[in-house]
N, CA, C and O atoms as a Maestro MAE file, in Angstrom:
{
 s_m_m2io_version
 :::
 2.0.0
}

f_m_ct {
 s_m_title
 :::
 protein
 m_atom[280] {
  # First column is atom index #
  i_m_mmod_type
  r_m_x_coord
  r_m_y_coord
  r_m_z_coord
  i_m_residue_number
  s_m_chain_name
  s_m_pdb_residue_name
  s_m_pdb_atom_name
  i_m_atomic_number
  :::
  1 25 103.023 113.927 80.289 1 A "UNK " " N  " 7
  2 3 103.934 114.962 80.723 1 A "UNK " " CA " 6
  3 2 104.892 114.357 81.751 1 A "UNK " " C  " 6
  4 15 104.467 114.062 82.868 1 A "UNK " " O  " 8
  5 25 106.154 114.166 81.417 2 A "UNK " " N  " 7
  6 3 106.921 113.452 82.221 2 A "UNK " " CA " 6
  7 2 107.228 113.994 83.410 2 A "UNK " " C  " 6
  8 15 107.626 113.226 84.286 2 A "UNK " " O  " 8
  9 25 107.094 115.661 83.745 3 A "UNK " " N  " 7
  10 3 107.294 116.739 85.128 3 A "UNK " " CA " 6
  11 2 106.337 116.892 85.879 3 A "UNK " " C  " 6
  12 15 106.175 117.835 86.653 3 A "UNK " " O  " 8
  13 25 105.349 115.615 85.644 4 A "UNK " " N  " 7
  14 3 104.198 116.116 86.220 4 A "UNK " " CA " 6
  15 2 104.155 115.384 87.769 4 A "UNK " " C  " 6
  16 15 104.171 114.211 88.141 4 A "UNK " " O  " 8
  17 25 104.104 116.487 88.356 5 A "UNK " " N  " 7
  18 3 104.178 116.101 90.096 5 A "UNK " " CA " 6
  19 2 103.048 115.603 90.485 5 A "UNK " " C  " 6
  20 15 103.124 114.495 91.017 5 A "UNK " " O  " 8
  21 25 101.646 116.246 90.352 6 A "UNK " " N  " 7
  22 3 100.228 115.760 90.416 6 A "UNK " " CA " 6
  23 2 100.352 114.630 90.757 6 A "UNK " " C  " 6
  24 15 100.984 113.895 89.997 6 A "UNK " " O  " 8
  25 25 99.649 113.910 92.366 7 A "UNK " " N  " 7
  26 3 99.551 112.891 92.461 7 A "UNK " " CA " 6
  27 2 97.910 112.173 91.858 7 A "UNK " " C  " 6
  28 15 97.008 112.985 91.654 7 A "UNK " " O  " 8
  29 25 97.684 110.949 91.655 8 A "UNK " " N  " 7
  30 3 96.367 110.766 91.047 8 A "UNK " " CA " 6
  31 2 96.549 109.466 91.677 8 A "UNK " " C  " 6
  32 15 97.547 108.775 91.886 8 A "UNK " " O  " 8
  33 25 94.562 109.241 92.068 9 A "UNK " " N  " 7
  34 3 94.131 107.968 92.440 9 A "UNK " " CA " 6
  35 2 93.623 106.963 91.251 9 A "UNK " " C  " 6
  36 15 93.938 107.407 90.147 9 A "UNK " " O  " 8
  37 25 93.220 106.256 91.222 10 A "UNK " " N  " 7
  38 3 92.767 105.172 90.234 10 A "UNK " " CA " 6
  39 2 91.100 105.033 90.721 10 A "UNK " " C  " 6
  40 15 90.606 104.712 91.802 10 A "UNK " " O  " 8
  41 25 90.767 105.246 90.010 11 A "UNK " " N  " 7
  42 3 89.285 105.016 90.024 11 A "UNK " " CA " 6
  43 2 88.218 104.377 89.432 11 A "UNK " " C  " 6
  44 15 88.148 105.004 88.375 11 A "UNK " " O  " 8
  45 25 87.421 103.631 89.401 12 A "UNK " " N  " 7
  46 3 86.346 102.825 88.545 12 A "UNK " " CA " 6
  47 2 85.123 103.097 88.317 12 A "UNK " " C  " 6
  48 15 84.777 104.003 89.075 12 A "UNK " " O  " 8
  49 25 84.287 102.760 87.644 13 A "UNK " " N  " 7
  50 3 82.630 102.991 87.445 13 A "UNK " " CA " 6
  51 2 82.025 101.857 87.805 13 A "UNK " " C  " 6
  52 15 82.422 100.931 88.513 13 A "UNK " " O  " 8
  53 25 81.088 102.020 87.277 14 A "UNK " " N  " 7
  54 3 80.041 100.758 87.606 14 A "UNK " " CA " 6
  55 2 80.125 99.992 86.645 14 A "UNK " " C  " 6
  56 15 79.957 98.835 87.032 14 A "UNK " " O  " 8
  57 25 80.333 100.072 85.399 15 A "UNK " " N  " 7
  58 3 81.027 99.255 84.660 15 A "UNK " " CA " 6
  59 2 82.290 98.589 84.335 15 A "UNK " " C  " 6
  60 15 82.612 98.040 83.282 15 A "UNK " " O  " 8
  61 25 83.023 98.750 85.542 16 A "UNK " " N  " 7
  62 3 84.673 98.563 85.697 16 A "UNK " " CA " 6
  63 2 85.527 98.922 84.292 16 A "UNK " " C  " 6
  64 15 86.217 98.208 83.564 16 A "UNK " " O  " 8
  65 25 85.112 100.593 84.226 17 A "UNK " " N  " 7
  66 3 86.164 100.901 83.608 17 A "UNK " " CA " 6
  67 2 87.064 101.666 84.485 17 A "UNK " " C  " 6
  68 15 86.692 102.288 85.481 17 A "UNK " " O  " 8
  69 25 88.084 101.594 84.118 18 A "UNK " " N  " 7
  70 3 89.113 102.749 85.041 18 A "UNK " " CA " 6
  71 2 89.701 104.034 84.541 18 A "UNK " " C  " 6
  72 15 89.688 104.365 83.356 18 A "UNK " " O  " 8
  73 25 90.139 104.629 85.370 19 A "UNK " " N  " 7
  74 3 90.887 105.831 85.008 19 A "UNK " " CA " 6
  75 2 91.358 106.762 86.183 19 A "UNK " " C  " 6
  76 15 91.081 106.537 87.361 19 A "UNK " " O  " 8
  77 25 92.021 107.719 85.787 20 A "UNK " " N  " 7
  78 3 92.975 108.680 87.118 20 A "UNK " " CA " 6
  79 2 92.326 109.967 87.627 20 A "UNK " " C  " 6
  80 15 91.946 110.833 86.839 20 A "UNK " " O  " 8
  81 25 92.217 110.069 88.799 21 A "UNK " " N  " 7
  82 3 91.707 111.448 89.141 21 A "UNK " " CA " 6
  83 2 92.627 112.238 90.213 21 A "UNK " " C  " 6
  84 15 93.157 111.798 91.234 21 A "UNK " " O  " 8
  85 25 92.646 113.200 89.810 22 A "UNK " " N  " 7
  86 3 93.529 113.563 90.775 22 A "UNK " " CA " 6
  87 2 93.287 113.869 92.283 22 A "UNK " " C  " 6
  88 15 92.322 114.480 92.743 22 A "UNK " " O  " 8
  89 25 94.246 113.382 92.913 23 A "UNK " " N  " 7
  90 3 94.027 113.283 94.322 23 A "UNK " " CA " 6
  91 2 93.575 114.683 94.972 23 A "UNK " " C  " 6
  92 15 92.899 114.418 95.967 23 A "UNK " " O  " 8
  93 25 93.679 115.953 94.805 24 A "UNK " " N  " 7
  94 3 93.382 117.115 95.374 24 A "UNK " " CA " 6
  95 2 92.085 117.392 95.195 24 A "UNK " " C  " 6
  96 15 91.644 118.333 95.854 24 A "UNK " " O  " 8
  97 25 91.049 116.585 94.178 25 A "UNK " " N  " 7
  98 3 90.152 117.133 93.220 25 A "UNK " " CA " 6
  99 2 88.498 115.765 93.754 25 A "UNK " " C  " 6
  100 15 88.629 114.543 93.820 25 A "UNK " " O  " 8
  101 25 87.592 116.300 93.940 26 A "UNK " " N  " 7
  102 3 86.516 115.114 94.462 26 A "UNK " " CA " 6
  103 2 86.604 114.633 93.077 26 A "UNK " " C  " 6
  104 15 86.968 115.184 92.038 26 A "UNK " " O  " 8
  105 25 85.988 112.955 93.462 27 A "UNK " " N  " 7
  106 3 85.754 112.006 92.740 27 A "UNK " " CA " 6
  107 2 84.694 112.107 92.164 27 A "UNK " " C  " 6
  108 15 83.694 112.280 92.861 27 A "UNK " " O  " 8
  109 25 84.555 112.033 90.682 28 A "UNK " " N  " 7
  110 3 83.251 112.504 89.747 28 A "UNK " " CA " 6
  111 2 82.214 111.611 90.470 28 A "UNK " " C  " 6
  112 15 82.500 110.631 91.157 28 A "UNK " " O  " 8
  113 25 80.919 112.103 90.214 29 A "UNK " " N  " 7
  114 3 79.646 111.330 90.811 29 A "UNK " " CA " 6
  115 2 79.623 109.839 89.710 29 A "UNK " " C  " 6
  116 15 79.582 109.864 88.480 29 A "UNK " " O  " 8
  117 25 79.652 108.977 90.341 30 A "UNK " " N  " 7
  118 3 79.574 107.522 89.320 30 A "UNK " " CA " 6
  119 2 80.883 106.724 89.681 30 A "UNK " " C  " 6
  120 15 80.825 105.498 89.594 30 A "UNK " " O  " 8
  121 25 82.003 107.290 90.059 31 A "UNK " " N  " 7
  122 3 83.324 106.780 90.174 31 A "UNK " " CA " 6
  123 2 83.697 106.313 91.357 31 A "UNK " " C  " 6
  124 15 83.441 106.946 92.382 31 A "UNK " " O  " 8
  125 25 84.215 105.387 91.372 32 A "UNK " " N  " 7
  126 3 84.895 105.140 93.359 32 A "UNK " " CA " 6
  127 2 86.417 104.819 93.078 32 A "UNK " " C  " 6
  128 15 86.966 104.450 92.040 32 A "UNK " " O  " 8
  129 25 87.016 105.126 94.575 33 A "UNK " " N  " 7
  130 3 88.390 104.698 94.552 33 A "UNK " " CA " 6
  131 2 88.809 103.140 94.314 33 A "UNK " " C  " 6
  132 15 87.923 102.335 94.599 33 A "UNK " " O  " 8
  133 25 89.600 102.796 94.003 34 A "UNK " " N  " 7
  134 3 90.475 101.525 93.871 34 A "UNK " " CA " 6
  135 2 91.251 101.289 95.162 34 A "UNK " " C  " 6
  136 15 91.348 100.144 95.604 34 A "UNK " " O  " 8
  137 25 91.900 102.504 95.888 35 A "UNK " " N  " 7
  138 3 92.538 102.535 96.989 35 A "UNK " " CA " 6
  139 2 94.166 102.763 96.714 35 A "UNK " " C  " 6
  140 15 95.080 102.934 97.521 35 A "UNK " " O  " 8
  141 25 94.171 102.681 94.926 36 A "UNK " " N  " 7
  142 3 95.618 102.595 94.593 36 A "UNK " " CA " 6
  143 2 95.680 103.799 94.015 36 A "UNK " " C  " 6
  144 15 94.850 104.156 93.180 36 A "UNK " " O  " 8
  145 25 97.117 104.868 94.584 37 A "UNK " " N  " 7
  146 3 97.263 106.462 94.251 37 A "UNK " " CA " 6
  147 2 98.370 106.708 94.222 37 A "UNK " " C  " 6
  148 15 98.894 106.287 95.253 37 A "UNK " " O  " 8
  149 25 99.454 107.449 93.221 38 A "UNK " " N  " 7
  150 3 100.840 107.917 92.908 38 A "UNK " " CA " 6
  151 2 101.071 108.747 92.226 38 A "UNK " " C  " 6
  152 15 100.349 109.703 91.943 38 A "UNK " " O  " 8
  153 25 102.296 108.466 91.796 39 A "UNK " " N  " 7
  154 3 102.430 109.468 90.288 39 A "UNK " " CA " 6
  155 2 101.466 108.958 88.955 39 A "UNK " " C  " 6
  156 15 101.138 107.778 88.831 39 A "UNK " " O  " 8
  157 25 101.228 109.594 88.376 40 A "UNK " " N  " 7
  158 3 100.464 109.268 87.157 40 A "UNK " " CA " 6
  159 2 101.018 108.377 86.618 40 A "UNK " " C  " 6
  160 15 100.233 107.496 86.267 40 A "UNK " " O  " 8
  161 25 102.428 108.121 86.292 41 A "UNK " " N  " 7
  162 3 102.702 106.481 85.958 41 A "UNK " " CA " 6
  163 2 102.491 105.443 86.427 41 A "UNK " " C  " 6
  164 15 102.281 104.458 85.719 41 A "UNK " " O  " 8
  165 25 102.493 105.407 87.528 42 A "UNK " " N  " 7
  166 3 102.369 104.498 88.434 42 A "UNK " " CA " 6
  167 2 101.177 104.302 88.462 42 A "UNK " " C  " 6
  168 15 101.046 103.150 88.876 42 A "UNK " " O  " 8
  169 25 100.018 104.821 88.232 43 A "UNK " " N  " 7
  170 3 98.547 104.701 88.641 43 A "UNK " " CA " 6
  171 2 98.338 104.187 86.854 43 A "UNK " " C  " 6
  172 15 97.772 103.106 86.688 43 A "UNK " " O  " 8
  173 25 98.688 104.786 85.885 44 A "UNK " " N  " 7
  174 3 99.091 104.270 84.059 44 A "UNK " " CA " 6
  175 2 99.200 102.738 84.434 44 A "UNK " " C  " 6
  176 15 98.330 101.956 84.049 44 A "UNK " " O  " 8
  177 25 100.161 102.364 85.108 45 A "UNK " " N  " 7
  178 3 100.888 101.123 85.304 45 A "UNK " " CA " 6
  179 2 100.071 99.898 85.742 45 A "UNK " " C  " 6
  180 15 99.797 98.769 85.335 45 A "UNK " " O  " 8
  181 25 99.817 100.730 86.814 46 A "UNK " " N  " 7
  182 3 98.412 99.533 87.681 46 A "UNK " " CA " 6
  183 2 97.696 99.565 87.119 46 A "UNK " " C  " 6
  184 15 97.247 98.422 87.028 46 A "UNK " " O  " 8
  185 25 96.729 100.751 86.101 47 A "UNK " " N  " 7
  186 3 95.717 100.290 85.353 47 A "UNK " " CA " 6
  187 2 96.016 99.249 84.467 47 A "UNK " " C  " 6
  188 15 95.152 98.384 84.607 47 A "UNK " " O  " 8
  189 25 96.753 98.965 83.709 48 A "UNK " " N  " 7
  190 3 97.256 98.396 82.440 48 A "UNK " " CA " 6
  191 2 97.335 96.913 82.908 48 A "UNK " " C  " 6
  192 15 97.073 95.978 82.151 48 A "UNK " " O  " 8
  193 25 97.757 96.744 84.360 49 A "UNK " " N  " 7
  194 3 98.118 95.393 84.827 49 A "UNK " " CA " 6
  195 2 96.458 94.569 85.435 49 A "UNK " " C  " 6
  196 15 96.152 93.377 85.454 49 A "UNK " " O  " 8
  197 25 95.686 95.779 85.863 50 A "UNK " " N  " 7
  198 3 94.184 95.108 86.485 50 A "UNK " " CA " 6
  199 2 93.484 95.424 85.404 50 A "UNK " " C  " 6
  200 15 92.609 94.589 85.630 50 A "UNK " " O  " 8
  201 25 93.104 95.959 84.350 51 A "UNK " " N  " 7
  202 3 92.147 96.147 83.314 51 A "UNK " " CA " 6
  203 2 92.599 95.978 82.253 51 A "UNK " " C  " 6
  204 15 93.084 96.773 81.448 51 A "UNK " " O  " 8
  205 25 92.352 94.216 82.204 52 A "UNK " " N  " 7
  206 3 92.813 93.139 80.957 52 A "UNK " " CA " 6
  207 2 91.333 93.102 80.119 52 A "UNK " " C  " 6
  208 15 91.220 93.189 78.896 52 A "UNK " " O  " 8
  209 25 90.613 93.003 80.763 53 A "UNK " " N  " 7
  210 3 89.500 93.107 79.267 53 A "UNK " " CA " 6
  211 2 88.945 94.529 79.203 53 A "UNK " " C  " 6
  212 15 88.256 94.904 80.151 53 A "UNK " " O  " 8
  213 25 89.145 95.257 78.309 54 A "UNK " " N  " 7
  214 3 88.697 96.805 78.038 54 A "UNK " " CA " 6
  215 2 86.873 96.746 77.913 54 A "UNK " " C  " 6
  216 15 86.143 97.731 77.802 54 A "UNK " " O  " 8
  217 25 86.455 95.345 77.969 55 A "UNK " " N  " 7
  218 3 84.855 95.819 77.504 55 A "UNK " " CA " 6
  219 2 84.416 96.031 78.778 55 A "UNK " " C  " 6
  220 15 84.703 95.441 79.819 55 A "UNK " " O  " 8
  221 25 83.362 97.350 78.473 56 A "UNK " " N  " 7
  222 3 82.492 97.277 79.648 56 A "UNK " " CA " 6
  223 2 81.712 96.173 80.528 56 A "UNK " " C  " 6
  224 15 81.155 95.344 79.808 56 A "UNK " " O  " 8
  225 25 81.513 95.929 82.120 57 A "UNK " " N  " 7
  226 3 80.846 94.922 82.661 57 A "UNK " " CA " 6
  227 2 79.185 94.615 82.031 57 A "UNK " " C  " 6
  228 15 78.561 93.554 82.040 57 A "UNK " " O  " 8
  229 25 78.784 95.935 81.515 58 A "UNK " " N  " 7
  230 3 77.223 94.917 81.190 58 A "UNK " " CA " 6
  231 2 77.530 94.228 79.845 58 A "UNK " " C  " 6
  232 15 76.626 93.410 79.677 58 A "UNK " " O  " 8
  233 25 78.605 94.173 78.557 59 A "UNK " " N  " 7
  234 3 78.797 93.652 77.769 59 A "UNK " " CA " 6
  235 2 79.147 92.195 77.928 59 A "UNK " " C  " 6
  236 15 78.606 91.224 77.398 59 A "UNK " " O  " 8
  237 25 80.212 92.243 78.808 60 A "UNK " " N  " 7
  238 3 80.600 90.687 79.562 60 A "UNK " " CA " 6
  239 2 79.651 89.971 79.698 60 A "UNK " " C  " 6
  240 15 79.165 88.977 79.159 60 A "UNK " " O  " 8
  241 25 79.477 90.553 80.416 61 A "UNK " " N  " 7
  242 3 78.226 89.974 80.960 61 A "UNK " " CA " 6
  243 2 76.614 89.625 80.207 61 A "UNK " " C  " 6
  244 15 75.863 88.759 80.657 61 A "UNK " " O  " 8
  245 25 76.407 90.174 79.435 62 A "UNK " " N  " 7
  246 3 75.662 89.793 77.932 62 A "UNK " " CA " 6
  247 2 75.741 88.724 76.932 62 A "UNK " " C  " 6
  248 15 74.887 88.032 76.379 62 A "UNK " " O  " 8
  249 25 77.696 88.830 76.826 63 A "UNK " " N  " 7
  250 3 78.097 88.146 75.902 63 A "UNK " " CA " 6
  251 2 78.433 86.450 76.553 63 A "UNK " " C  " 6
  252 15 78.316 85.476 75.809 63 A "UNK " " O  " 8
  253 25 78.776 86.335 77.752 64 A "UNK " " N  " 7
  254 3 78.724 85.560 78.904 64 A "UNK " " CA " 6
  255 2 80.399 85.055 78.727 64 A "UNK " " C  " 6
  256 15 81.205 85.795 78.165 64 A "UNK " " O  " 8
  257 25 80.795 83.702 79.283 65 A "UNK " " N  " 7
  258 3 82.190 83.459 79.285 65 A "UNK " " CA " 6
  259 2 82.799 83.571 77.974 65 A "UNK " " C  " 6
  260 15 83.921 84.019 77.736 65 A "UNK " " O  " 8
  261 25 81.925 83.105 77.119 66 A "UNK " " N  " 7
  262 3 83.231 81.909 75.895 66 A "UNK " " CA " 6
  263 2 82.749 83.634 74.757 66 A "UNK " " C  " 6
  264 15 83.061 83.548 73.569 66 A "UNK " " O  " 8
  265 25 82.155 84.795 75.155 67 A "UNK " " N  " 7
  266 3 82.412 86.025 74.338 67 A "UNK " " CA " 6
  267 2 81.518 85.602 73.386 67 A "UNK " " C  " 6
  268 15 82.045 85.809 72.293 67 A "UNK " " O  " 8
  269 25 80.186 85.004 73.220 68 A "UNK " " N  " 7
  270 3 79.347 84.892 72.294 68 A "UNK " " CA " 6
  271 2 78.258 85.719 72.831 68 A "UNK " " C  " 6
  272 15 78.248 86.217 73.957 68 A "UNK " " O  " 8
  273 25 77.121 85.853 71.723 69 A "UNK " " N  " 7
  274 3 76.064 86.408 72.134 69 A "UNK " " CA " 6
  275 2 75.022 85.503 72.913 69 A "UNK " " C  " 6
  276 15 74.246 84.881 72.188 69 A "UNK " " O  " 8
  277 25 74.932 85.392 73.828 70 A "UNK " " N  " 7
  278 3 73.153 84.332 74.270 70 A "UNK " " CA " 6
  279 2 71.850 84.711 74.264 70 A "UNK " " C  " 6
  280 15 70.971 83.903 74.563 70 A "UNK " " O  " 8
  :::
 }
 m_bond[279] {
  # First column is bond index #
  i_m_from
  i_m_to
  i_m_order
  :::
  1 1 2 1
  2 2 3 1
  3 3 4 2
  4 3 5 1
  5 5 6 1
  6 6 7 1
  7 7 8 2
  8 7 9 1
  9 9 10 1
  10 10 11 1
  11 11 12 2
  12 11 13 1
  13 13 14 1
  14 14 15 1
  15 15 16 2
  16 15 17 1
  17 17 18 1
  18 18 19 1
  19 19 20 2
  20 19 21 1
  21 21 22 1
  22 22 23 1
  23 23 24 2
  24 23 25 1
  25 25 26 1
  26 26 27 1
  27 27 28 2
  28 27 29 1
  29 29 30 1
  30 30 31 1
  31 31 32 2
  32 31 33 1
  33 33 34 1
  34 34 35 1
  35 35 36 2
  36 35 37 1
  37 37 38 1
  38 38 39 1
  39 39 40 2
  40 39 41 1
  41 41 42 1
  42 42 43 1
  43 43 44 2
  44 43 45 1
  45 45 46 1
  46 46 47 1
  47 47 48 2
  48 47 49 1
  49 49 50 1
  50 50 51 1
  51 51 52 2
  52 51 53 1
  53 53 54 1
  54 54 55 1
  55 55 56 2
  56 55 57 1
  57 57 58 1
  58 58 59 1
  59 59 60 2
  60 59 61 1
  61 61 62 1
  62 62 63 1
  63 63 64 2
  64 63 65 1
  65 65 66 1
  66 66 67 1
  67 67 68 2
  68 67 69 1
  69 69 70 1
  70 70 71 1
  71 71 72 2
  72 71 73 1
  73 73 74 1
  74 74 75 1
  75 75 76 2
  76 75 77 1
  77 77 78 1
  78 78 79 1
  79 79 80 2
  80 79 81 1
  81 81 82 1
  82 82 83 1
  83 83 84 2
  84 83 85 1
  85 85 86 1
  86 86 87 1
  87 87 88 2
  88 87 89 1
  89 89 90 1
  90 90 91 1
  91 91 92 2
  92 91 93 1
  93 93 94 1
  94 94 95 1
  95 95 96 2
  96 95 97 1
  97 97 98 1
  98 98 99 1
  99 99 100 2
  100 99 101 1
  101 101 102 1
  102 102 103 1
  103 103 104 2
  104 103 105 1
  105 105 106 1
  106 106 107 1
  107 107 108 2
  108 107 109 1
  109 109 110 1
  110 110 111 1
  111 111 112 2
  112 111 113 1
  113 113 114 1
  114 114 115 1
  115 115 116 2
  116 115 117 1
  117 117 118 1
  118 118 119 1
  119 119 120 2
  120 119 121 1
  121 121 122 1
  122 122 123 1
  123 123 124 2
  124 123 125 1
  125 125 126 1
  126 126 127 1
  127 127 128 2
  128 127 129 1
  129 129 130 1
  130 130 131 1
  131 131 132 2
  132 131 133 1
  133 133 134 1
  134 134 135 1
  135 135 136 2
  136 135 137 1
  137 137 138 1
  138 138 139 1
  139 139 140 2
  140 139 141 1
  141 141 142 1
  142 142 143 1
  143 143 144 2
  144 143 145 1
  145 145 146 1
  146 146 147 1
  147 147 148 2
  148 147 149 1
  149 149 150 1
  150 150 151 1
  151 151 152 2
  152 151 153 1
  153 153 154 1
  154 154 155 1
  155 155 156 2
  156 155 157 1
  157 157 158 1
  158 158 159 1
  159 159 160 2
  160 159 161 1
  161 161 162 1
  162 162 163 1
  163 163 164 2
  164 163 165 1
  165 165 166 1
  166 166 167 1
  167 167 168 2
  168 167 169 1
  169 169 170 1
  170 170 171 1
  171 171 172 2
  172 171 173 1
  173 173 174 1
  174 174 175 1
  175 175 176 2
  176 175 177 1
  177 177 178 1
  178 178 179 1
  179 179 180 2
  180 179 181 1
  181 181 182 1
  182 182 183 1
  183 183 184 2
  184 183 185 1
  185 185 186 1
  186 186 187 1
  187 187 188 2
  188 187 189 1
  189 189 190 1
  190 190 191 1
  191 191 192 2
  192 191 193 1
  193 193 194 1
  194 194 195 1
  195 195 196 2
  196 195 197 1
  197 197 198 1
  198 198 199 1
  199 199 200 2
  200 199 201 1
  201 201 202 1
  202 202 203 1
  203 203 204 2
  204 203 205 1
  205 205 206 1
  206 206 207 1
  207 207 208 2
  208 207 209 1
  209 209 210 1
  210 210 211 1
  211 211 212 2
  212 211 213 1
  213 213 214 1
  214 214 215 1
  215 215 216 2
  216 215 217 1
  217 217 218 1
  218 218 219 1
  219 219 220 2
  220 219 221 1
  221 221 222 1
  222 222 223 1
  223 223 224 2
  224 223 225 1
  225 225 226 1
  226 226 227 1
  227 227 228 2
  228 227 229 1
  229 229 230 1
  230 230 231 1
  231 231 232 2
  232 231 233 1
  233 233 234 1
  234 234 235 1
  235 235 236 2
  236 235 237 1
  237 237 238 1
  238 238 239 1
  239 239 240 2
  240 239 241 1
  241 241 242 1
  242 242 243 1
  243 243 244 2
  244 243 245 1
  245 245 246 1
  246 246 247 1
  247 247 248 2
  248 247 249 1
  249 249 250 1
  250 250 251 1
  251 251 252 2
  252 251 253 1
  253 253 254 1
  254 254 255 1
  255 255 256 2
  256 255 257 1
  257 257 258 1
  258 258 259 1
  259 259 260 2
  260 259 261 1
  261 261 262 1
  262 262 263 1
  263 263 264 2
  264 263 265 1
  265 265 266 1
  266 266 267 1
  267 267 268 2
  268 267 269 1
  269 269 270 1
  270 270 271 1
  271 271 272 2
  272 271 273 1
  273 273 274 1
  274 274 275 1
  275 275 276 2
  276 275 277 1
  277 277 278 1
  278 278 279 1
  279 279 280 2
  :::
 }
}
């Protein structure tokens, strides 16, 4: 929604996934701040630029560097 005034923070799990919550609204139980908060594009933006690998952290971490199984 391009009119959307709503400011939103950026937030993570324990598996470093991310996503937006809005700043007026508590942070779901499981989630913490990033510290980075704007317009929803802007928070779109920064996600896209810090969350280059979409897999969850216990997968990484399973699969180890070179993305194989061990």
């Amino acid at each position: 929604m391009a009119d959307d005034e709503q400011h939103y923070r950026v937030v993570v799990n324990a598996e470093e996934q991310y996503s937006i919550w809005p700043t007026d609204r508590e942070i779901p139980r499981g989630w913490s701040q990033t510290g980075f908060d704007g317009p929803k594009e802007l928070c779109l933006e920064h996600i896209a630029e810090v969350w280059t690998d979409m897999r969850p952290r216990s997968l990484r971490e399973r699969l180890g560097p070179n993305g194989a199984s061990a």
